[in-house]
C-alpha positions in Angstrom: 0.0 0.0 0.0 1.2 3.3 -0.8 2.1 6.3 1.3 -1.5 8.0 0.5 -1.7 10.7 3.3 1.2 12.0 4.8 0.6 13.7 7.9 0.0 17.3 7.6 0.5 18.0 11.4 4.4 17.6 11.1 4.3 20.7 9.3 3.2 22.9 11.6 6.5 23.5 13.8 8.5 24.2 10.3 5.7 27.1 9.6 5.7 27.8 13.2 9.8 28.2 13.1 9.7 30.2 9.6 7.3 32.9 11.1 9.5 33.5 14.7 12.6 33.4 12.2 11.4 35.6 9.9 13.5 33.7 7.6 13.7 30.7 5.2 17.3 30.5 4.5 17.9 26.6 3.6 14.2 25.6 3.7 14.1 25.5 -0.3 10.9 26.6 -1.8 10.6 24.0 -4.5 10.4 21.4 -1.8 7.5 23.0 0.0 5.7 23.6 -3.9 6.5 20.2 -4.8 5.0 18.6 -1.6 1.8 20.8 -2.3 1.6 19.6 -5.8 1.8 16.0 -4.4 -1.7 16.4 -2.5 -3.3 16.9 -6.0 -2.3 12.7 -6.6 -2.9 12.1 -2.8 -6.4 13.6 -2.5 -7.3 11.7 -5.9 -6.0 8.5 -4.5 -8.0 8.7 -1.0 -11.2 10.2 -2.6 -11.5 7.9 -5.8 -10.8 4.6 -2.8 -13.6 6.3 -0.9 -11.0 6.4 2.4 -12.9 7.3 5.1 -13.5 11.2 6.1 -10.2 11.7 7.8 -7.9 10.4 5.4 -9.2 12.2 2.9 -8.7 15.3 4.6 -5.0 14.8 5.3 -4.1 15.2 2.1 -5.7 18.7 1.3 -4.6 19.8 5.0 -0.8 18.6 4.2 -1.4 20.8 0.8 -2.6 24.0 2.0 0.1 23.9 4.8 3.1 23.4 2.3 1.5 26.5 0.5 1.8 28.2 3.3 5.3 27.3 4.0 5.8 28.3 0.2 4.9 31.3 0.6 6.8 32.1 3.7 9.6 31.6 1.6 8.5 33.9 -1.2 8.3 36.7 1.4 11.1 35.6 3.5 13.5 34.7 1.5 12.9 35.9 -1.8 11.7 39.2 -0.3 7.9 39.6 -2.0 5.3 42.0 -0.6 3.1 39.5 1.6 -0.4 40.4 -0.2 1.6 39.0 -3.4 2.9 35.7 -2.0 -0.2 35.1 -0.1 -2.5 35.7 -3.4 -0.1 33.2 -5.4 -0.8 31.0 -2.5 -4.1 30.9 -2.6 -4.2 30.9 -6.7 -2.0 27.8 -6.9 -4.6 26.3 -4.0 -7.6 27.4 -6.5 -5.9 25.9 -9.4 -4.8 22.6 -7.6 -8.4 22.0 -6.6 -9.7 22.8 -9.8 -7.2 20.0 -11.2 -8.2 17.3 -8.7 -12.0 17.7 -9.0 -11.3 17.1 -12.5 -9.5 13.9 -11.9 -11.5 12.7 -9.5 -14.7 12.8 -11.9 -12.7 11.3 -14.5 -10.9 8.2 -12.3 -13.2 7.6 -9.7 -16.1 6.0 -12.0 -12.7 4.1 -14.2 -11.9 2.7 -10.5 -15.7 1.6 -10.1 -15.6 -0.3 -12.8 -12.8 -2.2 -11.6 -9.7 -0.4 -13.5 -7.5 -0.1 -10.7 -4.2 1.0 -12.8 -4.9 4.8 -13.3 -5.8 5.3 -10.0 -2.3 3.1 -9.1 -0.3 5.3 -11.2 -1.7 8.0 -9.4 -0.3 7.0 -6.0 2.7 6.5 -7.5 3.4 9.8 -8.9 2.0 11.4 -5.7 4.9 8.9 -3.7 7.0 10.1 -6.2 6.8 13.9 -6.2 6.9 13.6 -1.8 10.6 11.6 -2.6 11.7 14.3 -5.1 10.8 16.9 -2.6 13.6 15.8 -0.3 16.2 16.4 -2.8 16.8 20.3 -3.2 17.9 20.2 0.4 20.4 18.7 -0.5 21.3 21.8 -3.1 21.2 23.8 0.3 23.7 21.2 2.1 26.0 21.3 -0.4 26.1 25.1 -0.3 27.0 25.0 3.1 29.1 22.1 2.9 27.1 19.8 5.0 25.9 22.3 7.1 22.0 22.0 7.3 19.7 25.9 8.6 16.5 26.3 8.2 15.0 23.1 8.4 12.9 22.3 11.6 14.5 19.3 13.4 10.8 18.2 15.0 9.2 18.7 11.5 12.2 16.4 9.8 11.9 13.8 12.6 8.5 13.1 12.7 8.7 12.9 8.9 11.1 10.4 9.2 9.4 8.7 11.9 6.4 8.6 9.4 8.3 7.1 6.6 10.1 4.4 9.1 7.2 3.2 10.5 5.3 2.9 7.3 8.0 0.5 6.2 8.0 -1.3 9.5 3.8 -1.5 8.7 5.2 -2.8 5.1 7.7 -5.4 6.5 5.0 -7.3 9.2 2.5 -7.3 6.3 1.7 -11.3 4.8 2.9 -9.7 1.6 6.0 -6.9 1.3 4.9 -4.3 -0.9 8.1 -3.9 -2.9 6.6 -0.5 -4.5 5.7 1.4 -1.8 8.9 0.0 0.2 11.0 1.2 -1.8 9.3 4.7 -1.8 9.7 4.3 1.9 13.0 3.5 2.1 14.1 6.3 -0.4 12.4 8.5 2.0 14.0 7.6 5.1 17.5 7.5 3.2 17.0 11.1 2.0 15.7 12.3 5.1 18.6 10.3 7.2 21.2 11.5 4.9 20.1 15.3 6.1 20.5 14.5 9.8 24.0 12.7 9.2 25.3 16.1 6.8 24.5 18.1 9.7 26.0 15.9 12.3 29.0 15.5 10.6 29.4 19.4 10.1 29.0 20.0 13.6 31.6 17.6 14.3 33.8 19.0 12.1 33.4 22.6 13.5 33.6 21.6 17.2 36.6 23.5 17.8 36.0 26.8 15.8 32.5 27.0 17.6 33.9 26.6 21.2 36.4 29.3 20.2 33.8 31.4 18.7 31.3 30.6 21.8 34.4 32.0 24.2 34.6 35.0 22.6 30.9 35.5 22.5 30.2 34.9 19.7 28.6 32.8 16.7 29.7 30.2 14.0 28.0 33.3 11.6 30.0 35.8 13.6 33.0 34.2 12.6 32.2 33.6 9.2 31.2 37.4 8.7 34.6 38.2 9.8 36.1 36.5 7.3 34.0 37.5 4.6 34.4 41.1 5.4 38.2 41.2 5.5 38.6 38.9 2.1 40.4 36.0 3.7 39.7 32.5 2.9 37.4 30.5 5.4 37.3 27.0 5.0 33.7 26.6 5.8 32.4 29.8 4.2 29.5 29.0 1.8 29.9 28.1 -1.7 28.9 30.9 -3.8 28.8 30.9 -7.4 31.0 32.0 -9.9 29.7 35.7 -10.6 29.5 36.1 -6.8 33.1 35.2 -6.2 34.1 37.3 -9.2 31.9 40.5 -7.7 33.7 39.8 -3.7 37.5 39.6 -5.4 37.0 42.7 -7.0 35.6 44.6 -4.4 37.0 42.5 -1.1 39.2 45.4 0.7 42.3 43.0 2.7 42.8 43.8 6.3 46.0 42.8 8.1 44.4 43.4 11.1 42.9 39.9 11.4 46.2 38.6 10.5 47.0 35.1 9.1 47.5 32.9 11.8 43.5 33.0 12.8 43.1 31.3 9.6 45.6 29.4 9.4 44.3 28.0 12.4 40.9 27.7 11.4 42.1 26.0 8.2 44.0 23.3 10.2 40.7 22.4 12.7 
Protein backbone atom coordinates (compact mmCIF):
# COMPACT_ATOMS: atom_id res chain seq x y z
CA UNK A 1 0.00 0.00 0.00
CA UNK A 2 1.23 3.28 -0.81
CA UNK A 3 2.06 6.28 1.25
CA UNK A 4 -1.54 8.02 0.50
CA UNK A 5 -1.68 10.65 3.35
CA UNK A 6 1.19 12.01 4.81
CA UNK A 7 0.62 13.68 7.90
CA UNK A 8 -0.03 17.25 7.64
CA UNK A 9 0.52 17.96 11.43
CA UNK A 10 4.40 17.58 11.06
CA UNK A 11 4.32 20.71 9.28
CA UNK A 12 3.21 22.88 11.61
CA UNK A 13 6.52 23.47 13.80
CA UNK A 14 8.52 24.19 10.25
CA UNK A 15 5.70 27.10 9.61
CA UNK A 16 5.74 27.81 13.20
CA UNK A 17 9.76 28.23 13.07
CA UNK A 18 9.72 30.22 9.58
CA UNK A 19 7.28 32.92 11.09
CA UNK A 20 9.51 33.48 14.73
CA UNK A 21 12.61 33.44 12.25
CA UNK A 22 11.43 35.62 9.88
CA UNK A 23 13.50 33.70 7.59
CA UNK A 24 13.69 30.67 5.16
CA UNK A 25 17.30 30.48 4.54
CA UNK A 26 17.94 26.56 3.57
CA UNK A 27 14.20 25.62 3.66
CA UNK A 28 14.08 25.48 -0.33
CA UNK A 29 10.90 26.63 -1.77
CA UNK A 30 10.61 24.00 -4.51
CA UNK A 31 10.38 21.38 -1.80
CA UNK A 32 7.52 22.97 -0.01
CA UNK A 33 5.70 23.62 -3.92
CA UNK A 34 6.53 20.17 -4.83
CA UNK A 35 5.05 18.61 -1.63
CA UNK A 36 1.80 20.76 -2.30
CA UNK A 37 1.58 19.60 -5.79
CA UNK A 38 1.84 16.05 -4.44
CA UNK A 39 -1.65 16.37 -2.54
CA UNK A 40 -3.33 16.89 -6.05
CA UNK A 41 -2.26 12.68 -6.61
CA UNK A 42 -2.94 12.15 -2.76
CA UNK A 43 -6.43 13.61 -2.50
CA UNK A 44 -7.30 11.69 -5.90
CA UNK A 45 -6.03 8.49 -4.52
CA UNK A 46 -7.99 8.71 -1.04
CA UNK A 47 -11.18 10.19 -2.64
CA UNK A 48 -11.53 7.87 -5.83
CA UNK A 49 -10.78 4.55 -2.83
CA UNK A 50 -13.58 6.27 -0.86
CA UNK A 51 -10.99 6.40 2.43
CA UNK A 52 -12.88 7.28 5.15
CA UNK A 53 -13.47 11.18 6.08
CA UNK A 54 -10.19 11.73 7.81
CA UNK A 55 -7.92 10.39 5.38
CA UNK A 56 -9.23 12.18 2.87
CA UNK A 57 -8.69 15.26 4.57
CA UNK A 58 -5.02 14.83 5.25
CA UNK A 59 -4.10 15.18 2.15
CA UNK A 60 -5.70 18.69 1.33
CA UNK A 61 -4.57 19.77 4.98
CA UNK A 62 -0.77 18.62 4.19
CA UNK A 63 -1.36 20.80 0.76
CA UNK A 64 -2.63 24.00 2.01
CA UNK A 65 0.11 23.90 4.79
CA UNK A 66 3.13 23.41 2.32
CA UNK A 67 1.53 26.53 0.50
CA UNK A 68 1.75 28.18 3.35
CA UNK A 69 5.31 27.31 3.98
CA UNK A 70 5.75 28.28 0.16
CA UNK A 71 4.91 31.35 0.56
CA UNK A 72 6.79 32.07 3.74
CA UNK A 73 9.56 31.59 1.60
CA UNK A 74 8.47 33.90 -1.20
CA UNK A 75 8.32 36.74 1.42
CA UNK A 76 11.08 35.57 3.45
CA UNK A 77 13.51 34.71 1.48
CA UNK A 78 12.85 35.86 -1.76
CA UNK A 79 11.66 39.24 -0.35
CA UNK A 80 7.91 39.57 -2.03
CA UNK A 81 5.30 41.96 -0.62
CA UNK A 82 3.14 39.51 1.57
CA UNK A 83 -0.38 40.44 -0.17
CA UNK A 84 1.58 38.96 -3.40
CA UNK A 85 2.86 35.66 -2.04
CA UNK A 86 -0.22 35.09 -0.07
CA UNK A 87 -2.49 35.69 -3.45
CA UNK A 88 -0.12 33.20 -5.35
CA UNK A 89 -0.77 31.00 -2.52
CA UNK A 90 -4.13 30.90 -2.65
CA UNK A 91 -4.22 30.87 -6.67
CA UNK A 92 -2.02 27.81 -6.94
CA UNK A 93 -4.61 26.28 -3.97
CA UNK A 94 -7.58 27.36 -6.45
CA UNK A 95 -5.92 25.90 -9.41
CA UNK A 96 -4.83 22.56 -7.61
CA UNK A 97 -8.43 22.02 -6.58
CA UNK A 98 -9.68 22.80 -9.85
CA UNK A 99 -7.17 20.02 -11.24
CA UNK A 100 -8.20 17.31 -8.68
CA UNK A 101 -12.02 17.75 -9.04
CA UNK A 102 -11.29 17.15 -12.54
CA UNK A 103 -9.47 13.93 -11.94
CA UNK A 104 -11.48 12.69 -9.48
CA UNK A 105 -14.69 12.80 -11.91
CA UNK A 106 -12.70 11.29 -14.51
CA UNK A 107 -10.92 8.24 -12.34
CA UNK A 108 -13.18 7.57 -9.71
CA UNK A 109 -16.07 6.02 -12.04
CA UNK A 110 -12.72 4.09 -14.19
CA UNK A 111 -11.91 2.75 -10.52
CA UNK A 112 -15.70 1.65 -10.06
CA UNK A 113 -15.59 -0.34 -12.84
CA UNK A 114 -12.84 -2.24 -11.57
CA UNK A 115 -9.70 -0.44 -13.54
CA UNK A 116 -7.46 -0.10 -10.74
CA UNK A 117 -4.23 0.95 -12.79
CA UNK A 118 -4.91 4.83 -13.26
CA UNK A 119 -5.78 5.32 -10.00
CA UNK A 120 -2.35 3.13 -9.15
CA UNK A 121 -0.35 5.26 -11.23
CA UNK A 122 -1.69 8.01 -9.37
CA UNK A 123 -0.33 7.02 -5.96
CA UNK A 124 2.74 6.49 -7.47
CA UNK A 125 3.40 9.84 -8.90
CA UNK A 126 2.01 11.36 -5.73
CA UNK A 127 4.89 8.92 -3.72
CA UNK A 128 6.96 10.12 -6.18
CA UNK A 129 6.84 13.86 -6.23
CA UNK A 130 6.88 13.58 -1.82
CA UNK A 131 10.57 11.62 -2.63
CA UNK A 132 11.68 14.31 -5.09
CA UNK A 133 10.81 16.95 -2.60
CA UNK A 134 13.60 15.85 -0.33
CA UNK A 135 16.24 16.38 -2.80
CA UNK A 136 16.83 20.32 -3.18
CA UNK A 137 17.93 20.21 0.37
CA UNK A 138 20.44 18.74 -0.52
CA UNK A 139 21.34 21.80 -3.08
CA UNK A 140 21.21 23.75 0.34
CA UNK A 141 23.70 21.24 2.09
CA UNK A 142 26.01 21.32 -0.39
CA UNK A 143 26.08 25.11 -0.34
CA UNK A 144 27.04 24.98 3.10
CA UNK A 145 29.08 22.11 2.93
CA UNK A 146 27.10 19.85 5.00
CA UNK A 147 25.93 22.34 7.11
CA UNK A 148 22.03 21.97 7.34
CA UNK A 149 19.74 25.91 8.58
CA UNK A 150 16.54 26.28 8.15
CA UNK A 151 15.03 23.07 8.44
CA UNK A 152 12.93 22.32 11.61
CA UNK A 153 14.50 19.28 13.36
CA UNK A 154 10.77 18.21 14.96
CA UNK A 155 9.20 18.66 11.47
CA UNK A 156 12.21 16.38 9.83
CA UNK A 157 11.88 13.83 12.63
CA UNK A 158 8.54 13.14 12.74
CA UNK A 159 8.66 12.94 8.86
CA UNK A 160 11.12 10.41 9.20
CA UNK A 161 9.39 8.72 11.85
CA UNK A 162 6.42 8.60 9.36
CA UNK A 163 8.28 7.14 6.61
CA UNK A 164 10.13 4.40 9.07
CA UNK A 165 7.22 3.23 10.48
CA UNK A 166 5.31 2.87 7.28
CA UNK A 167 8.03 0.46 6.25
CA UNK A 168 8.00 -1.27 9.53
CA UNK A 169 3.77 -1.51 8.67
CA UNK A 170 5.16 -2.85 5.13
CA UNK A 171 7.69 -5.37 6.45
CA UNK A 172 5.05 -7.29 9.21
CA UNK A 173 2.47 -7.31 6.31
CA UNK A 174 1.72 -11.35 4.76
CA UNK A 175 2.95 -9.72 1.62
CA UNK A 176 6.01 -6.94 1.31
CA UNK A 177 4.95 -4.29 -0.86
CA UNK A 178 8.10 -3.90 -2.87
CA UNK A 179 6.58 -0.53 -4.53
CA UNK A 180 5.74 1.42 -1.75
CA UNK A 181 8.86 0.01 0.23
CA UNK A 182 10.98 1.15 -1.80
CA UNK A 183 9.31 4.70 -1.79
CA UNK A 184 9.71 4.30 1.91
CA UNK A 185 13.03 3.49 2.07
CA UNK A 186 14.14 6.29 -0.38
CA UNK A 187 12.37 8.47 1.97
CA UNK A 188 14.02 7.58 5.08
CA UNK A 189 17.50 7.54 3.22
CA UNK A 190 16.99 11.11 2.04
CA UNK A 191 15.72 12.33 5.11
CA UNK A 192 18.59 10.28 7.25
CA UNK A 193 21.19 11.51 4.95
CA UNK A 194 20.15 15.31 6.13
CA UNK A 195 20.53 14.48 9.79
CA UNK A 196 24.04 12.74 9.22
CA UNK A 197 25.27 16.07 6.79
CA UNK A 198 24.48 18.09 9.70
CA UNK A 199 26.02 15.89 12.31
CA UNK A 200 29.01 15.54 10.59
CA UNK A 201 29.35 19.41 10.12
CA UNK A 202 28.99 19.97 13.64
CA UNK A 203 31.61 17.63 14.35
CA UNK A 204 33.75 19.01 12.11
CA UNK A 205 33.41 22.64 13.52
CA UNK A 206 33.65 21.63 17.22
CA UNK A 207 36.59 23.52 17.83
CA UNK A 208 36.01 26.81 15.78
CA UNK A 209 32.50 26.99 17.64
CA UNK A 210 33.91 26.61 21.19
CA UNK A 211 36.42 29.29 20.18
CA UNK A 212 33.76 31.42 18.70
CA UNK A 213 31.33 30.65 21.84
CA UNK A 214 34.36 31.95 24.24
CA UNK A 215 34.61 35.03 22.62
CA UNK A 216 30.85 35.54 22.51
CA UNK A 217 30.18 34.94 19.69
CA UNK A 218 28.59 32.82 16.69
CA UNK A 219 29.69 30.16 14.00
CA UNK A 220 27.98 33.32 11.58
CA UNK A 221 29.96 35.77 13.56
CA UNK A 222 33.04 34.24 12.55
CA UNK A 223 32.20 33.63 9.15
CA UNK A 224 31.22 37.41 8.70
CA UNK A 225 34.58 38.21 9.85
CA UNK A 226 36.14 36.53 7.33
CA UNK A 227 34.03 37.52 4.58
CA UNK A 228 34.36 41.15 5.37
CA UNK A 229 38.19 41.20 5.47
CA UNK A 230 38.61 38.93 2.08
CA UNK A 231 40.40 35.96 3.73
CA UNK A 232 39.66 32.47 2.91
CA UNK A 233 37.42 30.54 5.43
CA UNK A 234 37.34 26.99 5.02
CA UNK A 235 33.71 26.65 5.77
CA UNK A 236 32.36 29.81 4.25
CA UNK A 237 29.53 28.95 1.84
CA UNK A 238 29.91 28.09 -1.74
CA UNK A 239 28.91 30.90 -3.83
CA UNK A 240 28.79 30.95 -7.40
CA UNK A 241 30.99 31.99 -9.87
CA UNK A 242 29.70 35.68 -10.61
CA UNK A 243 29.49 36.11 -6.82
CA UNK A 244 33.09 35.21 -6.17
CA UNK A 245 34.05 37.33 -9.19
CA UNK A 246 31.85 40.52 -7.72
CA UNK A 247 33.75 39.78 -3.66
CA UNK A 248 37.51 39.56 -5.42
CA UNK A 249 37.04 42.70 -7.00
CA UNK A 250 35.58 44.61 -4.39
CA UNK A 251 37.04 42.54 -1.07
CA UNK A 252 39.17 45.36 0.71
CA UNK A 253 42.32 42.98 2.67
CA UNK A 254 42.75 43.83 6.29
CA UNK A 255 46.02 42.78 8.11
CA UNK A 256 44.41 43.43 11.15
CA UNK A 257 42.90 39.91 11.36
CA UNK A 258 46.22 38.63 10.45
CA UNK A 259 47.03 35.06 9.12
CA UNK A 260 47.48 32.92 11.77
CA UNK A 261 43.47 33.02 12.78
CA UNK A 262 43.07 31.35 9.61
CA UNK A 263 45.63 29.40 9.41
CA UNK A 264 44.35 28.02 12.35
CA UNK A 265 40.90 27.73 11.39
CA UNK A 266 42.09 25.98 8.16
CA UNK A 267 44.01 23.32 10.16
CA UNK A 268 40.66 22.41 12.67
Amino acid sequence: MLRTHPPSSQLVPQIWTNWRKKKTDGLPGVMMFLWALCGIPFGVYAIAQNFNIPLQVQPHAFMGLCLVSWAQTLVYHNKWEAWKASTLGVASAVVFAGVEVALVLTLRPLYDQGKEIPIFVVGVIAAILLAVGLLPPYREIWKRKGRVIGINWVFLSMDWSGAFFSLLALVVQNTFDVLGGALYIICCFLELGIFTSHVVWLIRTRKLRKAAKAEGKTFDDIAAEYEAHGIPFKFAERKSCKERKAEEETAPTDPELGPSRADKVETQ
